[in-house]
N, C-alpha and C positions, 0 to 999 in steps of 0.2 A: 815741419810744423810741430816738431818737437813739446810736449807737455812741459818739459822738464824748463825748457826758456819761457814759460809763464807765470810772471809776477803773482802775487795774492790776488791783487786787483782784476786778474784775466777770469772772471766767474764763469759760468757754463751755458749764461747767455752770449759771452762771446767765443766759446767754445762752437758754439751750435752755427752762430753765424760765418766763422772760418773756416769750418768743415765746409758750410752753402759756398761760399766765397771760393774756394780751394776745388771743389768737385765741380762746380760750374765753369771756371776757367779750364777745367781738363776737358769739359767736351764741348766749351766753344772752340778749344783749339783744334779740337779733333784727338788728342791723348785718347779719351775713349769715343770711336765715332758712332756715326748713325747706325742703329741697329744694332751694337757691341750689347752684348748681358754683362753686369757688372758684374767678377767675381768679390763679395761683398767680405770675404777674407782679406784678400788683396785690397782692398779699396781700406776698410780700417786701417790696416797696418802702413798705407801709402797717408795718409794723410794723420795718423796718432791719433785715434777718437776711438771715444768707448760705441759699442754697437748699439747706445742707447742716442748718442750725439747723432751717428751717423742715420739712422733711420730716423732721426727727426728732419736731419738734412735734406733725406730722400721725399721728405714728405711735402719740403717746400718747394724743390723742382720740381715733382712730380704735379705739385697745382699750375705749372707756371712752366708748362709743357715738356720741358726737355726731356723727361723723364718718364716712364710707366712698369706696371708689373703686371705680368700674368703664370699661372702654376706651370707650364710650360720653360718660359724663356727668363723666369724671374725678373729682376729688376734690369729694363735695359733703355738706349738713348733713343729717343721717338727720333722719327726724322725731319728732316730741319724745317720743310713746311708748318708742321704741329709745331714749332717756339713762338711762344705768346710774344714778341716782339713790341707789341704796344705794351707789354710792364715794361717799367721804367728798370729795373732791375737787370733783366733779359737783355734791353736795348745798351745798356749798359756795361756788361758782359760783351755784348757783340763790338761795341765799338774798341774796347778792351783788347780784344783778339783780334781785329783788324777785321777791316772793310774793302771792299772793290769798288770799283769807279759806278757800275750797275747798281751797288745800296744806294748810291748818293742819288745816281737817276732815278731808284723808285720810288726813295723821297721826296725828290723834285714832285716827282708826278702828282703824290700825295699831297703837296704844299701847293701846287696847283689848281688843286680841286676843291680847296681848305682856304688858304688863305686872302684868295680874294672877295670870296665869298661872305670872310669875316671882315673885311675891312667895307665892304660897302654896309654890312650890318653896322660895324661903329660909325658910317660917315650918318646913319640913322638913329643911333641909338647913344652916342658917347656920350660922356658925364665929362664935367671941366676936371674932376681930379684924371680920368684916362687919358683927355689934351695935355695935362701936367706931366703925365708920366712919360706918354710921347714924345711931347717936345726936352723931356731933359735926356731921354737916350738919344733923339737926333743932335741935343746943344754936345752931348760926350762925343757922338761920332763924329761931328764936325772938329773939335778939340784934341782928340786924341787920334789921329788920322795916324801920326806914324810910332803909336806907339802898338803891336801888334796886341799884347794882353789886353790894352783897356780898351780896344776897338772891336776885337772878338766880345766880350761884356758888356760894350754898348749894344751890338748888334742883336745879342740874347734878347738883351731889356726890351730894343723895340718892338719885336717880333712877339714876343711874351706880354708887352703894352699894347699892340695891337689885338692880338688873339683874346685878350681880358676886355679890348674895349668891345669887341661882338656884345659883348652882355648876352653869350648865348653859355651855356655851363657847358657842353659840350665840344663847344670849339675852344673855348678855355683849358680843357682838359687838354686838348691834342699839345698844348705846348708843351706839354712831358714825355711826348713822343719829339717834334719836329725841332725844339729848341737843341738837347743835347745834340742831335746829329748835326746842326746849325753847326753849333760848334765846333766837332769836329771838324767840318767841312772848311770852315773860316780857318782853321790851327794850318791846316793844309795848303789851304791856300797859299797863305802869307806863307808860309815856309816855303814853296816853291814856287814864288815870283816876288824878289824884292822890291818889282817896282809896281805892284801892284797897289791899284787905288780903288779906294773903298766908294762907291755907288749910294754918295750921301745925297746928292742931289733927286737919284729916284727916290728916296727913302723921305726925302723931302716934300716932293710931289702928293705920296702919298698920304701924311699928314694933312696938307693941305687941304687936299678933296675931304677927309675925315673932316677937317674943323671949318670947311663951308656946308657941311652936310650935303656933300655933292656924292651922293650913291655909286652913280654910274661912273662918276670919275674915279673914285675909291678901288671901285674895282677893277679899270684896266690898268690904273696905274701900280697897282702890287701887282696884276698880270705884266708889266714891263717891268716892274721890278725883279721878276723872278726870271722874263725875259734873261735880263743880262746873268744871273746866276747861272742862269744851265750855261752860257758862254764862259763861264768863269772852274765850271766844274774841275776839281784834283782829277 
């Protein structure tokens, strides 16, 4: 990450951001691991930042856990329980470094407890523009079945059209958690079963109950929706 290969245009806003970028991917991968102290000599010269870049770096993992200081042990990698995993940033990073079959399950788990929850909220609460947005990611999933990119992007939309129609702000927010892992999980997928078919029809079901305003149905049926996903799991 050489200074020297930086155009005019690379200011010290994105100076600051690829030192963040650059030190975070070394201890999701484990380069420096749980509990390592950084020697902060070492660490400037490995990534080319002035100790003003890097201690601003320190400062943004440090709120966003990976990271802490004490006069003892200086600046070192908290352990991996303490990674705020719900920033989008963090979860971002991890998926970056790679994942185990167990992230994907504890996510299910999570999308378990979340997301049907939210969908009997919207089979209560939806607005005709959330029915819109619904029915055009299930009209893409139906449409784009074997094309792996835009079927991964519909299935974002609906999950993300769903979670918006709770009209609850806090189940709304989780989509910056469960979508990008979606994703990932989908990429996976499809890469490792070419004959794999996409579960339009549950996803179908699910809508339905939403736009009869049928609560109960709403919600077992994204419970059998996610049914077959744990069946489908990388």
């Amino acid at each position: 990450m050489s200074r020297s290969g930086h155009d005019a245009s690379f200011t010290g806003h994105g100076l600051h951001h690829a030192a963040v970028e650059a030190l975070a991917e070394r201890i999701l991968k484990g380069t420096y691991g749980e509990g390592d102290s950084l020697v902060m000599t070492e660490v400037q010269a490995e990534l080319d930042v002035t100790q003003t870049v890097l201690r601003e770096a320190i400062k943004v993992l440090t709120t966003k856990g990976l990271l802490d200081t004490d006069e003892r042990r200086g600046t070192f990698v908290r352990p991996r329980e303490d990674w705020n995993l719900l920033d989008s940033d963090v979860l971002r990073w991890k998926l970056a470094a790679g994942v185990s079959s167990d992230f994907f399950a504890d996510v299910l788990e999570l999308r378990r407890s979340i997301e049907p929850a939210a969908a009997a909220l919207a089979a209560e609460r939806r607005t005709d523009d959330d029915l819109v947005a619904l029915d055009t990611a299930l009209a893409t999933m139906g449409a784009t079945a074997r094309d792996p990119v835009l079927l991964v992007r519909a299935d974002a939309s609906f999950h993300t059209a769903m979670l918006l129609a709770s009209n609850n702000r806090f189940y709304a927010q989780m989509r910056r958690v469960i979508v990008p892992v979606l994703v990932q999980r989908d990429r996976d997928v499809l890469a490792a079963d070419d004959a794999f078919e996409h579960p339009h029809a549950a996803h179908a079901a699910v809508v339905e109950a939403v736009r009869n305003r049928d609560v109960d149905g709403a919600y077992v049926a994204m419970l059998e929706l996610l049914d077959l996903s744990a069946r489908e799991q990388p």
